[in-house]
VEXDREN-2710 file (C-alpha; in Angstrom, 1 decimal):
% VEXDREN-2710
k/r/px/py/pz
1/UNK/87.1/103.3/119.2
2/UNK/86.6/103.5/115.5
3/UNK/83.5/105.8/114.9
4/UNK/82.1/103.3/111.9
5/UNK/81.3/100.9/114.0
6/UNK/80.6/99.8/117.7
7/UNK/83.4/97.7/117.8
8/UNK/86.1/98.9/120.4
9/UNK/89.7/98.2/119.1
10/UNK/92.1/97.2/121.3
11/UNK/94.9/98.6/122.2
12/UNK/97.6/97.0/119.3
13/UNK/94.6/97.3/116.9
14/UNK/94.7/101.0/117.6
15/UNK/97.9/101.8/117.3
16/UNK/98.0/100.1/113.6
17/UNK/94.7/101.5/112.5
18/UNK/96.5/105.0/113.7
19/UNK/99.6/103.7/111.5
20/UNK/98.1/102.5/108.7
21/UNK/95.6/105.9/108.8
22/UNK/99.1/108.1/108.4
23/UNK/99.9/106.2/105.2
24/UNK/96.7/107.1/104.0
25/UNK/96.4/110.6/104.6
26/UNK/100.1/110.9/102.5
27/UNK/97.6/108.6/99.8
28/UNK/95.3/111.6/99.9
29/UNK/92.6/109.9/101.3
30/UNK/91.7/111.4/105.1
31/UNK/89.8/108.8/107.3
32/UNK/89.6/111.2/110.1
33/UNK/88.0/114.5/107.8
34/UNK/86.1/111.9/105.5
35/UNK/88.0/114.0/102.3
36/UNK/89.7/112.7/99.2
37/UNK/92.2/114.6/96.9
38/UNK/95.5/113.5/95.3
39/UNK/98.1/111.7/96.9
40/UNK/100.8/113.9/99.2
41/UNK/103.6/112.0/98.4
42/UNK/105.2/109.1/96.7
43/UNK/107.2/105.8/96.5
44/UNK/106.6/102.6/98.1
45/UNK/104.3/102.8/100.9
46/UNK/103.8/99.2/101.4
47/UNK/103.0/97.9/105.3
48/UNK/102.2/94.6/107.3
49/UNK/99.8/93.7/109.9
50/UNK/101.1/90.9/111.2
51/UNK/99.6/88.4/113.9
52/UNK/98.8/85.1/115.2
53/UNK/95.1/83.4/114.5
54/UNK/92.7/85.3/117.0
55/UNK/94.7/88.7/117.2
56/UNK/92.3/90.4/115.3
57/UNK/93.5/91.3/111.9
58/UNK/90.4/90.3/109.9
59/UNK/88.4/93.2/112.1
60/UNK/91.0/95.6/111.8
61/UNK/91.0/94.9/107.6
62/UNK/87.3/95.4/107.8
63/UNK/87.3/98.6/110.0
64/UNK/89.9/100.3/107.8
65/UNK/87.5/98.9/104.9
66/UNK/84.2/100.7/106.6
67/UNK/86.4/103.8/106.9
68/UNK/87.0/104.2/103.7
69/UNK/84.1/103.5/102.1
70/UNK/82.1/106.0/104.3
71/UNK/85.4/108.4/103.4
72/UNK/83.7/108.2/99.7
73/UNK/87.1/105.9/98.4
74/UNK/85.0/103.2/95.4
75/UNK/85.9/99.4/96.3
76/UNK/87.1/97.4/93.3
77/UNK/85.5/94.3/93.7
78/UNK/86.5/92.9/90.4
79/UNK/83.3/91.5/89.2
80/UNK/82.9/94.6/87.5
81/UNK/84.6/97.8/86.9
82/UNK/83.3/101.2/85.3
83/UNK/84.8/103.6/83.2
84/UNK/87.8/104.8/84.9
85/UNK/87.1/108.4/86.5
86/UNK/90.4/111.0/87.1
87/UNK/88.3/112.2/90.7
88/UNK/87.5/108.7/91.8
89/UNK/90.3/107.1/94.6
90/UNK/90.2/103.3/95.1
91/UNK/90.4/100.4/97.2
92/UNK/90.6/96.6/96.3
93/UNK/91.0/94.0/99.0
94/UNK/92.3/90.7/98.0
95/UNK/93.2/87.0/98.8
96/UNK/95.9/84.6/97.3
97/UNK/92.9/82.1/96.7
98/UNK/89.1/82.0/95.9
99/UNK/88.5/80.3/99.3
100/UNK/90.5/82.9/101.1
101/UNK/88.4/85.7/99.2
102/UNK/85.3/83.7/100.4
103/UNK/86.3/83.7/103.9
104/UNK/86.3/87.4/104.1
105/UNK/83.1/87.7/101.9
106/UNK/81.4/86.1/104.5
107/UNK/82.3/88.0/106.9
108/UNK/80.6/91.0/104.8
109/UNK/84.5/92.6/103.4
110/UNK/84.4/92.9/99.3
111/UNK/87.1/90.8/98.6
112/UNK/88.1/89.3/95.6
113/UNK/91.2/87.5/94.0
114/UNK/94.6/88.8/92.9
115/UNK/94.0/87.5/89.3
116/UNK/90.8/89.3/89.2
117/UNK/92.5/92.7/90.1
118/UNK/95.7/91.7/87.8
119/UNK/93.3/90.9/85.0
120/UNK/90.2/93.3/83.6
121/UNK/87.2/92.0/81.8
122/UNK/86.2/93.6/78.7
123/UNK/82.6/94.3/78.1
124/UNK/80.1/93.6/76.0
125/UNK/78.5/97.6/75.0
126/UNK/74.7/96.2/75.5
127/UNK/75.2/94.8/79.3
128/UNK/78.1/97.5/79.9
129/UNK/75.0/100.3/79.9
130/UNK/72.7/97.9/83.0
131/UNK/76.0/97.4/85.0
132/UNK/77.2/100.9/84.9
133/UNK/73.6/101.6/86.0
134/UNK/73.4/98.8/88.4
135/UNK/77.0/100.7/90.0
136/UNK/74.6/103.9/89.9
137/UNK/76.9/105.6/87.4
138/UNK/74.4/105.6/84.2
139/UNK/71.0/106.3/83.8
140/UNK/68.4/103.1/83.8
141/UNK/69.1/101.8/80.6
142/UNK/66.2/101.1/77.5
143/UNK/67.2/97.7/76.1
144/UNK/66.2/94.2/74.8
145/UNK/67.8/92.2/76.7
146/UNK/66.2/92.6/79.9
147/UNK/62.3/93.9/80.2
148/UNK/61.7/96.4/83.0
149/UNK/60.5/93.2/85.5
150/UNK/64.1/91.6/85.1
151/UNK/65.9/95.2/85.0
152/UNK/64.0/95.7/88.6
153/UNK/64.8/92.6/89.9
154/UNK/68.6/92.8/89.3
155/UNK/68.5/96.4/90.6
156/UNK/66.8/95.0/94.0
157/UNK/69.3/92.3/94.2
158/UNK/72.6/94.7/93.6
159/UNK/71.1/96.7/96.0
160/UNK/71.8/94.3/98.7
161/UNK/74.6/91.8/97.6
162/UNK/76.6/94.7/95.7
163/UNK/77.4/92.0/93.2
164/UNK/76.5/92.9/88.8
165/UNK/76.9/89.1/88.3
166/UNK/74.7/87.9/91.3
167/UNK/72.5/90.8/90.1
168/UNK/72.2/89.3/86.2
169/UNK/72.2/85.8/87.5
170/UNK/68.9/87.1/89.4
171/UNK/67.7/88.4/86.5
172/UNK/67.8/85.2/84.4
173/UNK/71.4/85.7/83.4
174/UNK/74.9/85.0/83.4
175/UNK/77.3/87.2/84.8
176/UNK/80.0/85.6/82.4
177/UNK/77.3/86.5/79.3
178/UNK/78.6/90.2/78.8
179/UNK/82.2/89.5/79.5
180/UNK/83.7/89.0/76.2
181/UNK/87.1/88.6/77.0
182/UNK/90.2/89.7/79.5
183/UNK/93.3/91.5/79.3
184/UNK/96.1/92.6/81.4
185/UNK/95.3/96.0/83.9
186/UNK/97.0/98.8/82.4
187/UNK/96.1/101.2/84.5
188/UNK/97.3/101.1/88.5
189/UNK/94.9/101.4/91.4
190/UNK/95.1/103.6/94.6
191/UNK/95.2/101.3/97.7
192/UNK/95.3/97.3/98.1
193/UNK/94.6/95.1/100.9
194/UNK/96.1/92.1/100.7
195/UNK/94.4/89.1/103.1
196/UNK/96.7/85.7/103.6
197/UNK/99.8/87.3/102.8
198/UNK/102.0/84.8/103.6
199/UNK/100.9/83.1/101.0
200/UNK/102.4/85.7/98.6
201/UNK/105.7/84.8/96.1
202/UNK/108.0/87.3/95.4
203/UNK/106.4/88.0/92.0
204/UNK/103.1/87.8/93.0
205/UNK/104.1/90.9/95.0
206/UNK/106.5/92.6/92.0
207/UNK/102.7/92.7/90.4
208/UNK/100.9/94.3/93.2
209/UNK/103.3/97.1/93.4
210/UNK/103.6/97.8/89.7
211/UNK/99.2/98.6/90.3
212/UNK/98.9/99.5/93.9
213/UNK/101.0/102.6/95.3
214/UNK/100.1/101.8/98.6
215/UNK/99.9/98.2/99.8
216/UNK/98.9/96.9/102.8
217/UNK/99.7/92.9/104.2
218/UNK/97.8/91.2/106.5
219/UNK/99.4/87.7/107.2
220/UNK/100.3/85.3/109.8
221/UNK/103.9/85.3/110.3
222/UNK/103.6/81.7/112.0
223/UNK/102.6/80.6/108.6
224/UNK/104.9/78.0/106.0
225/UNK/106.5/80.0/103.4
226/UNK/105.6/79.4/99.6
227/UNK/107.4/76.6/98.5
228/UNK/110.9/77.5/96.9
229/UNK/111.0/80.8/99.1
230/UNK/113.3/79.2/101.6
231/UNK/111.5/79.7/104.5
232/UNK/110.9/83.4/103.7
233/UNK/107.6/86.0/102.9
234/UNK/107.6/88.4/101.1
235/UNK/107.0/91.1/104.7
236/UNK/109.8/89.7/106.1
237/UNK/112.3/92.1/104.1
238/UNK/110.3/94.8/104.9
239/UNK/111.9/97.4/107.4
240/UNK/110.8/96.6/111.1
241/UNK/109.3/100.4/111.0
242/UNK/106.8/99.0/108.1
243/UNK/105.4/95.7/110.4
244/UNK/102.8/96.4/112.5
245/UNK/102.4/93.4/114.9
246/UNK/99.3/92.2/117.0
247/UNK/99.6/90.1/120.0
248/UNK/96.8/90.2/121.8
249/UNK/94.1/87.8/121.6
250/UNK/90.8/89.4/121.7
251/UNK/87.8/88.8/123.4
252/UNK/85.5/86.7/121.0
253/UNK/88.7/83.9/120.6
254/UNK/89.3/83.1/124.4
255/UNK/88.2/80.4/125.7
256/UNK/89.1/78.4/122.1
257/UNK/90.5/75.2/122.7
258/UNK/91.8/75.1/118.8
259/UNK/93.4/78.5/119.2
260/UNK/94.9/77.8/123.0
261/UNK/96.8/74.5/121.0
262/UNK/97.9/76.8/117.9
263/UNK/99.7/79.4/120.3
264/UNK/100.9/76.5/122.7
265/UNK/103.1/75.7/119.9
266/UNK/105.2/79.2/120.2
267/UNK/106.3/77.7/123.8
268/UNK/109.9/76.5/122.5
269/UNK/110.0/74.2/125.8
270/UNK/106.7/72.1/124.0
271/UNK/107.7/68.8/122.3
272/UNK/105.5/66.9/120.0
273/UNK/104.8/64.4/123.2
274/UNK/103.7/67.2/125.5
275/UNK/101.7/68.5/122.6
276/UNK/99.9/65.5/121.6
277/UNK/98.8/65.4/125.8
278/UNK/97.7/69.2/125.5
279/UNK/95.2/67.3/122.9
280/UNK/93.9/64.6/125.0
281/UNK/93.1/67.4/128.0
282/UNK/91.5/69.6/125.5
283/UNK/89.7/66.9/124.4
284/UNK/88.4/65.6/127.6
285/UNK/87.1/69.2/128.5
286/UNK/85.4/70.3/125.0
287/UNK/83.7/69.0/121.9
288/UNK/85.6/71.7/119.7
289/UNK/88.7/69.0/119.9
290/UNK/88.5/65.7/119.1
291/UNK/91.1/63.0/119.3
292/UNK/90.3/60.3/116.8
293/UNK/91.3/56.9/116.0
294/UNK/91.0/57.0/112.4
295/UNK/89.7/59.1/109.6
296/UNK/85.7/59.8/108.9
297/UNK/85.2/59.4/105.1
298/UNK/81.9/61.5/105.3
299/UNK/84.0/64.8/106.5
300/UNK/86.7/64.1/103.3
301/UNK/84.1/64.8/100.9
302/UNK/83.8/68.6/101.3
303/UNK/86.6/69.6/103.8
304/UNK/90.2/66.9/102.8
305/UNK/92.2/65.4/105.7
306/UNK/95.6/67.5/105.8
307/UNK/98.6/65.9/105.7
308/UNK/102.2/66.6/105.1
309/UNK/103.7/63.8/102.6
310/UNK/102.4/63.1/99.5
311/UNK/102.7/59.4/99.7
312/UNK/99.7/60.1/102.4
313/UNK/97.5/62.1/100.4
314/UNK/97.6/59.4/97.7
315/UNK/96.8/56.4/99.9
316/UNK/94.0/58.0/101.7
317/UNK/92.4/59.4/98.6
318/UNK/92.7/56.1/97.3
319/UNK/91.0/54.4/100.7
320/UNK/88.5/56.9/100.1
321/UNK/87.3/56.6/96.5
322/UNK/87.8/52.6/97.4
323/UNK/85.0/53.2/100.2
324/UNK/82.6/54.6/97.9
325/UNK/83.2/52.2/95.5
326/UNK/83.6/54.8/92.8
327/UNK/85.4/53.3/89.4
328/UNK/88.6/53.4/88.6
329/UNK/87.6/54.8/85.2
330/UNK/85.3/57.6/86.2
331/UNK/84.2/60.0/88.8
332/UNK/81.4/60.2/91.3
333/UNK/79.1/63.6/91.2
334/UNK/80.3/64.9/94.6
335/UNK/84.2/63.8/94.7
336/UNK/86.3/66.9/95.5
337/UNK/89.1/68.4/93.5
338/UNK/91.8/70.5/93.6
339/UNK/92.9/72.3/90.6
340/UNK/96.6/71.5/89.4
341/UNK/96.8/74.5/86.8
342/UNK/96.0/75.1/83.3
343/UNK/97.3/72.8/80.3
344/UNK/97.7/75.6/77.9
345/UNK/99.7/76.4/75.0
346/UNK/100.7/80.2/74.8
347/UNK/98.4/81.1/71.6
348/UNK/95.5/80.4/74.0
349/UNK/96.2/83.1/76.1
350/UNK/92.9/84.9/76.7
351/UNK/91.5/81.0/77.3
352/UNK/93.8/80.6/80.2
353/UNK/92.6/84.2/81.8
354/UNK/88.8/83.6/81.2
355/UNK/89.3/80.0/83.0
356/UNK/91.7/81.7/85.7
357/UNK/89.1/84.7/86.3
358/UNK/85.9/81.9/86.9
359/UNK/87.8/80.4/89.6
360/UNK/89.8/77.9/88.1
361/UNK/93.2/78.7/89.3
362/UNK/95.9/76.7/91.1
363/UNK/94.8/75.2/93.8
364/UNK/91.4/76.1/93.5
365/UNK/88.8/73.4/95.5
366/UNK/85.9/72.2/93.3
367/UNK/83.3/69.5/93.4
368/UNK/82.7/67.8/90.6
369/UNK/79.5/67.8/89.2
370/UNK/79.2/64.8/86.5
371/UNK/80.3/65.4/82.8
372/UNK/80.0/67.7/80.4
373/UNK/77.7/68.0/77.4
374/UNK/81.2/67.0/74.9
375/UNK/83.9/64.7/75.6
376/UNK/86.3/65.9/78.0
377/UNK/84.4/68.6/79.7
378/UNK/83.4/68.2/82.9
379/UNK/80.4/70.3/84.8
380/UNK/82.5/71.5/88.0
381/UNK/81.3/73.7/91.1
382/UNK/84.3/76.1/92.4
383/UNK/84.4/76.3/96.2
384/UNK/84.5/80.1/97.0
385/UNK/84.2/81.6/93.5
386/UNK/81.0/84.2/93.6
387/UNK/79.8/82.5/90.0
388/UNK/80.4/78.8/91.4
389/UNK/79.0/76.5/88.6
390/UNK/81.4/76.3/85.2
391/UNK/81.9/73.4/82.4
392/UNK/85.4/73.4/81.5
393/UNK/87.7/71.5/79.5
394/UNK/89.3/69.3/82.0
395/UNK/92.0/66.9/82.7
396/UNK/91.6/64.6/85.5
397/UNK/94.2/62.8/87.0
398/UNK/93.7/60.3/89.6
399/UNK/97.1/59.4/91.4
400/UNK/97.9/55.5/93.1
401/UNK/100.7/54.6/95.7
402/UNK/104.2/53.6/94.2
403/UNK/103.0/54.8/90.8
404/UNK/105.0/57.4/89.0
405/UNK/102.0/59.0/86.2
406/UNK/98.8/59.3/87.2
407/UNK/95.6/57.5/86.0
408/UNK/93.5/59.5/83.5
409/UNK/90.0/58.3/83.0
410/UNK/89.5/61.2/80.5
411/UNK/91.1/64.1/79.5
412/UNK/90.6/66.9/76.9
413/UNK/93.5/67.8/74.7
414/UNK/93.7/71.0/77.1
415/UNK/92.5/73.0/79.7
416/UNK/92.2/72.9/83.5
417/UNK/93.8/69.6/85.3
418/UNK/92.9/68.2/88.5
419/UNK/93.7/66.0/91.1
420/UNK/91.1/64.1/93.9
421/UNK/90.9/66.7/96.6
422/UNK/89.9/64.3/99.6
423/UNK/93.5/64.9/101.3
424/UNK/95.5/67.9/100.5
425/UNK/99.0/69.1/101.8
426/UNK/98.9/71.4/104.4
427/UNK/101.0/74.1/102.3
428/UNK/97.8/73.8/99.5
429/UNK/95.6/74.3/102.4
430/UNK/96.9/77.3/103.9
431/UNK/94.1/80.5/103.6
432/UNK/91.1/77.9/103.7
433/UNK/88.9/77.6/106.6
434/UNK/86.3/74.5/107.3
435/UNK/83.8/74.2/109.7
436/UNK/85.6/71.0/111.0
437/UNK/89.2/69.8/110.0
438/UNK/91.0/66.3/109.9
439/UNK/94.5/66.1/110.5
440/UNK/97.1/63.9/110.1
441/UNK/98.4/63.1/113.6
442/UNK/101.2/60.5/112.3
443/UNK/102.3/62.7/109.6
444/UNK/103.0/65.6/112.0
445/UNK/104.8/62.9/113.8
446/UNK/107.0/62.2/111.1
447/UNK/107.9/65.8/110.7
448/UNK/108.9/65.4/114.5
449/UNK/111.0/62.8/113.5
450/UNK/112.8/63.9/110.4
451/UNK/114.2/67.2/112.6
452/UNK/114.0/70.2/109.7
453/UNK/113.2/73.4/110.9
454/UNK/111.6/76.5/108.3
455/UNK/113.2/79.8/109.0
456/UNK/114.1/79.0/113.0
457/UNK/111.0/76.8/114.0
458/UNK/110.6/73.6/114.2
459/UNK/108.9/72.5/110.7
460/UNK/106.3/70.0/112.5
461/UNK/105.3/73.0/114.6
462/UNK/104.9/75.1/111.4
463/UNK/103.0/72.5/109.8
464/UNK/100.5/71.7/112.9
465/UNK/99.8/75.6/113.6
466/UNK/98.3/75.9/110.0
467/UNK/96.6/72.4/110.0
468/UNK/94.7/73.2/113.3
469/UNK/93.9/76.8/112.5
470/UNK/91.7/75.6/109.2
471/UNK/89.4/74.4/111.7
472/UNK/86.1/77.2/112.4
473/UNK/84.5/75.4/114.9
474/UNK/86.0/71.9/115.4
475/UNK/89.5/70.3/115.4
476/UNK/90.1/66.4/114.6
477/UNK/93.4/65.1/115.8
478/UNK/93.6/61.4/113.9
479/UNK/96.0/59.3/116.0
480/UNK/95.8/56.1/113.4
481/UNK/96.2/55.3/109.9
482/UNK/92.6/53.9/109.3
483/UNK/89.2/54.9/107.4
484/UNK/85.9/55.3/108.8
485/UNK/83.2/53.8/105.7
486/UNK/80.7/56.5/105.0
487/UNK/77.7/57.0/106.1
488/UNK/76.0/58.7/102.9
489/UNK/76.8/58.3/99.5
490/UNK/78.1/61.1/97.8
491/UNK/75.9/63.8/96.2
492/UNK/75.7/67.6/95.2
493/UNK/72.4/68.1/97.1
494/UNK/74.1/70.6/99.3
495/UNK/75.8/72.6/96.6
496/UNK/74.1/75.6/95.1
497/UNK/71.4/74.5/92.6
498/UNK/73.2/74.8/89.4
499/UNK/71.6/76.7/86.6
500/UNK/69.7/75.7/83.8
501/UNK/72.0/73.4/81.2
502/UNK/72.0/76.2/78.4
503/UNK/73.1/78.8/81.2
504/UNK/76.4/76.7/82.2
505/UNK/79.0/78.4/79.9
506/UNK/81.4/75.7/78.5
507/UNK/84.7/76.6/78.6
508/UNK/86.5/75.5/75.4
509/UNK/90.0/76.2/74.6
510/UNK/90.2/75.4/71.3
511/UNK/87.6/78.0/70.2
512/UNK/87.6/81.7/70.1
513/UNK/86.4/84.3/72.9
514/UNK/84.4/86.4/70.3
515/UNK/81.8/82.9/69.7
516/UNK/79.6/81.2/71.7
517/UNK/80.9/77.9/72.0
518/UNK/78.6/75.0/70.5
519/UNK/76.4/72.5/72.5
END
């Protein structure tokens, strides 16, 4: 039992907390004493926790977390950093994805994204003096931008959420307002957790070790692979000494219908047929699974049906928009999006990190919002991201069946491009979570059909394992090609109220960092 908490660990968990503890102590940092000092050794001390949804690796990332924060080690959170500090050890815990980040955040673990920790803000002096005192690092600081009312406020809210811009937002700020630009970390960390690691490309991880001299992994080997990777992640050339694997299924996920289908599908002697009955029981015997004959068009709007082919995606975003009669020309408030990357020349460099570091990343999920203040921008809300509401430059590309380009109903010259996010691909899915998740029953049948396997499984095993295990609370298992018309029109009225119009920073790539862009 792990003496931060009251949670007992079983009996694999043990033995890699006790693991992953000895590569700690060599980092200089001693969970059992509670003491820090230099590290004891060096090279690559870089380990994976590996297991199955429900073996607890989430718990055991957040009891190692507890432990070294009461051990004194700071947590880089990457919403804001202090002067670095020869004495101070670190740990940053990080997720491929904002979503993924968010997943963990709400299960109270710091976590933030790998671009955030790649990439460090630079300050503006004034609000550098409240966050450093905000961190409790600097005395309460005399100044004109805040009075002492707002000062105490921020103070009250950092207190609790551990946040500087949640803290200035509270205050009647931006947290974006003293963040004047970003640039490459030059300086490596101590320790990093990294959440979804199966997500991970090989240079993805070439960066992580260049900052953190000990890394830790915590993925799902039962995962797909990135895409180009050939099946592989980047812990499976790691020596079998460095994986630390979980089997056991713990308490609080028995009894989960979704979870007893995702591990049904390591049974090699399970076909698609006896799998698709293994659905129908667990249907019959709990709400959690659902067996549906056709799509619901109310779900698509905050949580996209996953599929495997393309050609899908495209026809049921199209059957979507087409059932909320939204124009061919414009967008809805409400419609989801998924970010396709940045359209960026080279010489707008800092641009493409200040859009990357509010959330807008590839494959970030976003809601759009209604349009911007100038042609081209677009007032956007990022799933996940801790400062959700942004106006950016965008370019949005809506995509229709047997058609090569996409549609554009506007576009600025450059900066973030989207496409409709009401079905995504189960790979672009991967380290999400919903509450309740559609998929595609006859595209997992087509991946039956077409016989490819991904590193020794059967790829439509692959592929159904991560659909099902988006699902939190409730699994839909659509049997038929057909669409469900909404019930409710769409709307942002369960988004977070979005600031006042002069607070929404517009995000303009054709203008300088060091200047306030123009209304």
């Amino acid at each position: 039992m792990n003496a931060v908490t009251d949670i007992v660990l079983s009996e694999d968990q043990d033995a890699a907390f006790a693991r992953v503890t000895e590569v700690l102590a060599a980092a200089g940092i001693d969970l059992a004493g509670g003491g820090l000092g230099p590290p004891a050794s060096k090279g690559d001390q870089t380990l994976a926790v590996l297991g199955k949804a429900g073996s607890g690796k989430t718990i055991l990332l957040a009891q190692l977390y507890h432990a070294m924060e009461a051990a004194g080690v700071e947590i880089v959170s990457g919403d804001y950093e202090g002067r670095r500090r020869k004495e101070r050890r670190t740990l940053a815990i990080l997720a491929p994805t904002n979503k993924a980040a968010s997943v963990l955040r709400n299960r109270g673990v710091p976590a933030t994204t790998i671009h955030r920790v790649l990439y460090t803000p630079v300050y503006d002096p004034e609000y550098e003096k409240i966050a450093e005192w905000l961190a409790g690092r600097g005395p309460r600081p005399e100044t004109e931008v805040l009075d002492d009312t707002a000062l105490d406020r921020a103070k009250a809210f950092y207190d609790l959420h551990k946040s500087v811009p949640g803290a200035l937002a509270s205050a009647g700020l931006r947290g974006s307002d003293f963040i004047t630009g970003w640039k490459r970390r030059e300086e490596p960390l101590d320790i990093g957790f990294v959440d979804e690691s199966s997500m991970l490309d090989a240079r993805q991880f070439d960066d992580l070790k260049e900052i953190f001299p000990t890394l830790v992994l915590f993925g799902d080997p039962a995962q797909l692979a990135p895409v180009g990777q050939s099946g592989e992640m980047v812990f499976d050339k790691l020596p079998e000494q460095r994986q630390l694997v979980l089997s056991r299924i713990h308490r609080q996920e028995r009894d989960n219908p979704i979870l007893d289908l995702a591990h049904a599908l390591s049974d090699p002697d399970v076909g698609f047929e006896q799998f698709e009955r293994m659905i129908d029981d667990a249907a019959r015997s709990d709400d959690r699974v659902v067996v549906a004959g056709r799509v619901e068009a109310d779900l698509m709007a905050r949580s996209p049906v996953l599929v495997w082919r393309n050609a899908t995606r495209v026809r049921l975003i199209q059957a979507f928009r087409k059932a909320h009669a939204a124009p061919d020309d414009s967008l809805l408030p409400g419609e989801p999006l998924i970010c396709d990357g940045l359209e960026l020349p080279l010489k707008h460099r800092k641009k493409r990190l200040d859009l990357e570091a509010r959330g807008l990343i590839k494959g970030a999920q976003v809601i759009y919002l209604g349009q911007g203040r100038r042609p081209g921008f677009s007032r956007l809300h990022v799933l996940g991201a801790p400062e959700p509401q942004v106006s950016a430059a965008s370019i949005i590309k809506i995509e229709h069946p047997d058609e090569e380009e996409p549609f554009i109903p506007f576009a600025a010259r450059m900066g973030a491009a989207f496409l409709h996010g009401a079905a995504v691909t189960i790979h672009k899915a991967q380290g999400s979570q919903w509450p309740e998740v559609q998929v595609f029953g006859p595209d997992i049948y087509a991946a039956y059909r077409a016989g490819r396997t991904e590193a020794g499984l059967p790829l439509w095993k692959r592929l159904a394992y991560v659909a099902i295990t988006r699902a939190e609370t409730r699994l839909h298992w659509v049997m038929r090609y057909r669409l469900g018309k909404p019930t409710v029109p769409l709307g942002t009225d369960d988004l977070t109220v979005p600031p006042a119009p002069d607070l929404i920073r517009e995000i303009d790539p054709t203008l300088s960092l060091e200047h306030p862009e123009g209304g």
